[in-house]
C-alpha positions in Angstrom: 23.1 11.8 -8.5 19.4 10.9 -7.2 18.3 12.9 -4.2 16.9 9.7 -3.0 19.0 7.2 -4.5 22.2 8.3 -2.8 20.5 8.3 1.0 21.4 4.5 2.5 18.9 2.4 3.8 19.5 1.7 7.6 18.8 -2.1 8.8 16.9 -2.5 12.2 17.9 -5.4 14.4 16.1 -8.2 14.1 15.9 -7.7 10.1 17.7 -10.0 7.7 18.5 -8.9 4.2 20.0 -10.9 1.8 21.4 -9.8 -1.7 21.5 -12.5 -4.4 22.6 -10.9 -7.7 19.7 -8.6 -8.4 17.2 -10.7 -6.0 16.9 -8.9 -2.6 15.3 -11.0 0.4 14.1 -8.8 3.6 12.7 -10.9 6.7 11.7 -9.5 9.5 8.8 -10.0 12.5 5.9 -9.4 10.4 6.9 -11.7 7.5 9.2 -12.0 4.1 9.5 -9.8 1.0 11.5 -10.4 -2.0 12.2 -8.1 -4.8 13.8 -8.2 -7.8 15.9 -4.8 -8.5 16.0 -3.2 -11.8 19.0 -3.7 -14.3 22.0 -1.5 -13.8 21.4 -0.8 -9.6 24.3 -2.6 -7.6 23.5 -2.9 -3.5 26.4 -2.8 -1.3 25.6 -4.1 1.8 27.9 -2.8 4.9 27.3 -3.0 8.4 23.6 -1.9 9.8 23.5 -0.2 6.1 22.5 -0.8 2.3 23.8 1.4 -0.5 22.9 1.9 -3.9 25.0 2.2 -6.7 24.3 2.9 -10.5 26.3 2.0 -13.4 25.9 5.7 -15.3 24.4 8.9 -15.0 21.6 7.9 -18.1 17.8 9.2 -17.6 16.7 6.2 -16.9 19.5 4.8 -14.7 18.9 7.8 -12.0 15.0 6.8 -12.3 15.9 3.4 -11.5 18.5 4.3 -8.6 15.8 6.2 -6.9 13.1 3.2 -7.7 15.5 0.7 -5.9 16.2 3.0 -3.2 12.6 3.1 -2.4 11.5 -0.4 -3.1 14.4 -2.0 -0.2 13.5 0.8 1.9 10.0 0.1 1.8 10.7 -3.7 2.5 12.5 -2.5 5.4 9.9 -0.7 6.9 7.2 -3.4 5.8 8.9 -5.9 7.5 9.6 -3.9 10.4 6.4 -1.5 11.5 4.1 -2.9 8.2 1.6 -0.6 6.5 -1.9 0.8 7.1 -4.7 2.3 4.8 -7.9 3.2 6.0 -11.0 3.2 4.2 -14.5 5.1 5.4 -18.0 4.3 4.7 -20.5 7.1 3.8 -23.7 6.5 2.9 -27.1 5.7 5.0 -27.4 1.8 5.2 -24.0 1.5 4.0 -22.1 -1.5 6.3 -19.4 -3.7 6.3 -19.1 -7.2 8.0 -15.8 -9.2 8.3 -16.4 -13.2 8.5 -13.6 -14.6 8.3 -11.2 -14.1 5.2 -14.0 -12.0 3.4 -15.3 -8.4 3.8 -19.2 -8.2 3.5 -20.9 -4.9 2.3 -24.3 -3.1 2.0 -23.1 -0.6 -0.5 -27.3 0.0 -1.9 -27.2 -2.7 -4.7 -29.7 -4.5 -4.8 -26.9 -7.2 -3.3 -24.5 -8.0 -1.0 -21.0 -7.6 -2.5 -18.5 -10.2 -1.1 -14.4 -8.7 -1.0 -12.1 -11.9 -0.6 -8.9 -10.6 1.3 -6.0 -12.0 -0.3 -2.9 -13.4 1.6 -0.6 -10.9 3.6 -3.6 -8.7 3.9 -5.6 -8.5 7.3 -8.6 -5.8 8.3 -10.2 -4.8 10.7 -13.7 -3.0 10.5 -15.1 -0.4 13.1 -18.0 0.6 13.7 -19.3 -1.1 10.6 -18.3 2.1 8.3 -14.3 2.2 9.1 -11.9 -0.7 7.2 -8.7 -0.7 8.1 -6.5 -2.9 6.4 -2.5 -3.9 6.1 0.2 -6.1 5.5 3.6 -5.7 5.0 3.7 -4.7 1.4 3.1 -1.2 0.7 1.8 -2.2 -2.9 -0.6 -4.9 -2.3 -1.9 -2.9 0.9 -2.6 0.1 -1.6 -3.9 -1.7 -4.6 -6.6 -3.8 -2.2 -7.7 -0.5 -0.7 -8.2 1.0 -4.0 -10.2 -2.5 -5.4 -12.3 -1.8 -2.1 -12.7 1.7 -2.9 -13.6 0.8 -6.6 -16.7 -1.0 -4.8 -19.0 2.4 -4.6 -16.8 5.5 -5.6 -17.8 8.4 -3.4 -20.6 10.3 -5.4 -19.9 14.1 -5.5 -23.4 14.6 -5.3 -24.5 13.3 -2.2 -21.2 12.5 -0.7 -21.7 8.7 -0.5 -19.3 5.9 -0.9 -16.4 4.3 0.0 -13.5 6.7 0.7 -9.9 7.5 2.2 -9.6 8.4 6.2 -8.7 12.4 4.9 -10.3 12.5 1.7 -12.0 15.6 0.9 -14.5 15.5 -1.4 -16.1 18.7 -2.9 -20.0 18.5 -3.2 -21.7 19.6 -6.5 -24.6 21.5 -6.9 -27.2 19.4 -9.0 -29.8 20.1 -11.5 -31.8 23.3 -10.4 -35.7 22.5 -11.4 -37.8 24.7 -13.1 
């Protein structure tokens, strides 16, 4: 049985979950999430508790148990606490801006490059060179960070770019001249 597919998921108070069919519904204080589980997991849902069952013991089924374990659990804590990336900016000149719904950097094109936050997303810039950014869904907080990072890659040359708070980086030696 899945190490992680077996553990239940404990509800907070003050979160809602509702299972229709393979449809699970969290709501909580910092919003709604809806997933759709994969084929084969049953939830039981008992008091304070969610378990997960599986139909047999294929490859795939115990990969999915374990997937559908994390993805309620995950909703759970999204609705409950939310989720947090942050991003650093290295580089002299290098800035961001918020105004309003948008991010604004000076990344050294030749332009300013314009980031449109999508919904459930919110950040908040330090400093001008730290982003901080969530929401209540793990994935979509993760996938923005990495479009953002995507902006200007950190150069293992000379150490610029957007990064992850914690991200090591290990400089390269360049081209020795003659």
């Amino acid at each position: 049985m899945s190490r992680i597919g077996r553990q239940p998921v404990t509800i907070p108070s003050g979160v809602q979950v509702r299972v229709d069919g393979r449809q699970v519904t969290v709501k909580g204080s910092k919003g709604e999430l809806s997933e759709r589980m994969p084929a084969g997991v049953t939830l039981d849902q008992s008091d304070g508790t969610i378990e997960l069952q599986r139909r047999d013991d294929s490859k795939a089924q115990r990969a999915y148990h374990g997937l559908a374990r994390a993805l309620v659990n995950n909703m759970v804590v999204g609705v409950t606490d939310g989720f947090k990336k942050t991003l650093e900016i290295h580089g002299v000149g290098y800035r961001a801006d918020l105004k309003g719904r948008e991010i604004h950097f000076a990344l050294g094109y030749s332009h300013p490059v314009v980031f449109a936050l999508p919904d459930g997303i919110d950040a908040a810039i330090e400093k001008n060179t730290t982003i901080t950014l969530s929401g209540a869904h793990k994935q979509r907080v993760g996938q923005v960070a990495a479009d953002i990072r995507k902006l200007r890659k950190p150069d293992v040359y000379k150490l610029k770019g957007i990064r992850y708070r914690g991200e090591q980086l290990k400089k390269k030696a360049g081209k020795t001249g003659a």
